[in-house]
N, C-alpha and C positions, 0 to 999 in steps of 0.2 A: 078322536072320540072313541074309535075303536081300545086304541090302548089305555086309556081310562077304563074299558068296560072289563077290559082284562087284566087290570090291576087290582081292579075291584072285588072280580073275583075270586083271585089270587090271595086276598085279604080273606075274604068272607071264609073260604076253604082251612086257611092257614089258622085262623080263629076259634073256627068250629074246630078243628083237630086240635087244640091245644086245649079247649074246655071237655072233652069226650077224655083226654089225657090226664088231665087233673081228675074231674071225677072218677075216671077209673082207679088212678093212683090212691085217692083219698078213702078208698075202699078197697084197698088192698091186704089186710087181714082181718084175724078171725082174734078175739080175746076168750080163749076159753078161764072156766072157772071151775075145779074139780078138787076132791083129796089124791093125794097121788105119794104112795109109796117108794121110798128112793132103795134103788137095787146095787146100784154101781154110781162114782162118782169120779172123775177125772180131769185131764186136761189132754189138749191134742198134743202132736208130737214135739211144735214149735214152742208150745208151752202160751200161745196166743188165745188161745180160748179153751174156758174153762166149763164144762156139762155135767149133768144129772142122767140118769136112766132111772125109769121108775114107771111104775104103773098106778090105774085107778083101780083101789081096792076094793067099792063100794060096785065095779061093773061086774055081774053074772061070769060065770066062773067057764072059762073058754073064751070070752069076749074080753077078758085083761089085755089089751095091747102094749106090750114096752111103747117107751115114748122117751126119744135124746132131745134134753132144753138144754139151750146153752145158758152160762150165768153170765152177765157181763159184768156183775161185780166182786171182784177175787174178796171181800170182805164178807159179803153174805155166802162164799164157795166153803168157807172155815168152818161158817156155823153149821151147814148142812151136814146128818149123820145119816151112814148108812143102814137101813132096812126100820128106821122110820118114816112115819107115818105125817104130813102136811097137807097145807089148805095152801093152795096154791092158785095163781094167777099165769097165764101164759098167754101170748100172741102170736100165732100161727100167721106167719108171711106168704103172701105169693109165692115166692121160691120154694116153700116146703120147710126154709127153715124154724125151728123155734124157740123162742126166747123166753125168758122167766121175764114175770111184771112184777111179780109179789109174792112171797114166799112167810107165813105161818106158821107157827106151829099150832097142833089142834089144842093144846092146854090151854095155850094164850086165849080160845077163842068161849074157854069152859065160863 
């Protein structure tokens, strides 16, 4: 009887930690949505990933933070020119990294 009650419990714990798991994971970024001027454009040294640097041109002038998104499509990395101006789409990770979602240009959107 005993070790039914603690097998029991052993379930219940192991359940509840894995749904607290999930929902934290399932809320695990941020999607912003901003204009974002591109400054520099690159790849790392492996040539495995390819990024943006750029800022929001529309924020108060001091408050421009550079911001590195990575591209994970070498086909949208061609089109991207540098010290223009886009409508862009990002998802800010847990780890700090960031990602392009979608990527604009502002004419397209005239």
């Amino acid at each position: 009887m005993k070790s039914k009650r603690t097998l029991f419990s052993a379930i219940t714990i192991s359940v509840a930690f894995l749904i607290v798991f999930l929902i934290y994971n399932s809320f695990s970024s941020v999607l912003t949505v901003t204009d974002f001027t591109v400054t520099e454009k690159g790849y790392s040294n492996d040539n495995n990933e390819a990024w943006i640097k750029g800022f929001n041109p529309n924020a108060p002038v001091g408050h421009q933070e550079g911001t590195k998104v990575i591209v994970r499509e070498p086909m949208v990395m061609n089109l991207i020119q540098k010290d223009k101006t886009y409508y862009v789409r990002y998802t800010i990770k847990r780890n700090g990294l960031i990602f392009l979602s979608d990527i604009e240009t502002i004419e397209d959107l005239k």
